[in-house]
N, C-alpha and C positions, 0 to 999 in steps of 0.2 A: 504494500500500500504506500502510497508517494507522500508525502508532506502536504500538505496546505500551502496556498503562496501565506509570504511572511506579513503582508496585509492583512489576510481573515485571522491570520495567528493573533497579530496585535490588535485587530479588534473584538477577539475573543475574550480578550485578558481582560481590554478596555469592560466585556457587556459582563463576564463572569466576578468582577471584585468594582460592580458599579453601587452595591448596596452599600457598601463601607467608603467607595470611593478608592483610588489611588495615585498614587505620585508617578511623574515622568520617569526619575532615577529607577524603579521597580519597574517598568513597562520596557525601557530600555535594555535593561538587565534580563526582563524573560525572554527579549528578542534578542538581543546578542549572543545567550548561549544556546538559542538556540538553528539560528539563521547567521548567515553571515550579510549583514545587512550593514550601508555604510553608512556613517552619522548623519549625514547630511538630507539621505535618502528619509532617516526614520526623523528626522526634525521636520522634513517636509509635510511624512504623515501626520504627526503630532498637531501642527499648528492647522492644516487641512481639515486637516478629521474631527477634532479635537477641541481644539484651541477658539478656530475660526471656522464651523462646518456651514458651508454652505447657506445661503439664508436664514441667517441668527445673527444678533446683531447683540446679543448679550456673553457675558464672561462664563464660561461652564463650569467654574471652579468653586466647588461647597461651602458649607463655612469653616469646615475644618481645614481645610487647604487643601483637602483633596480634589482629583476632578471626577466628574461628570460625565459619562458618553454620552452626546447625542443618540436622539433615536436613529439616526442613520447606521450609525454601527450596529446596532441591533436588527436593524431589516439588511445590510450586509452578510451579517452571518446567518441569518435567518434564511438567507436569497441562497447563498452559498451551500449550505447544508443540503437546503429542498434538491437544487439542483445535482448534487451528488446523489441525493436516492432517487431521481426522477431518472438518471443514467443509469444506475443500478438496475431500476424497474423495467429501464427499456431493454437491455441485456438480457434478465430473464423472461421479458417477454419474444421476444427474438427467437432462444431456444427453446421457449415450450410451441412458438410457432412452427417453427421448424419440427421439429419430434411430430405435432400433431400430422406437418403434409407428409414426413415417411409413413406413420400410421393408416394414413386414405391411402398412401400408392401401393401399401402393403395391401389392403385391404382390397383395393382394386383389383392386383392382382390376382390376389386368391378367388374373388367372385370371380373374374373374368375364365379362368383357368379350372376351373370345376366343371 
């Protein structure tokens, strides 16, 4: 099974430790060990995603100093997820397609040849 891109990673962390909140230094830290992701790249997510998402025009930072995800991250990983068992589901339905047409030409056979 492949990794996750290091986006839905960091927004996982962001939507899973949104009830307590958390710090940039702890988001960083789960995505450097375990991505190889370069400062710059994950300061971009941050302030994007994060900091500054898309039409919001307020600060998403608690009172405790922790932040906030945006609901965007949350319908990200949400999107991301569906989409993996939506692939999965098409996969198994594929091969149970398949098995059912050997089943008819099986089937065919056999009436045809009696």
């Amino acid at each position: 099974m492949s990794k996750e891109p290091w986006q839905i990673a960091a927004a996982r962390y962001c939507v899973e430790h949104s009830e307590q909140g958390f710090e940039f230094k702890d988001l960083k830290e789960y995505i450097n060990v375990r991505y190889k992701v370069s400062e710059r790249h994950l300061e971009f997510f941050i302030q994007e995603e994060i900091q500054h998402p898309t039409g919001r025009q307020h600060n998403r930072q608690g009172d405790s100093g922790h932040w906030v995800p945006p609901l965007s991250l949350v319908s990200m990983v949400t999107d991301y997820d569906e989409l993996k068992e939506a692939r999965k589901n098409a996969r198994q339905a594929f091969w149970l397609s398949f098995i059912a047409i050997i089943i008819s030409l099986i089937t065919l056979i056999v009436t045809t040849f009696k």
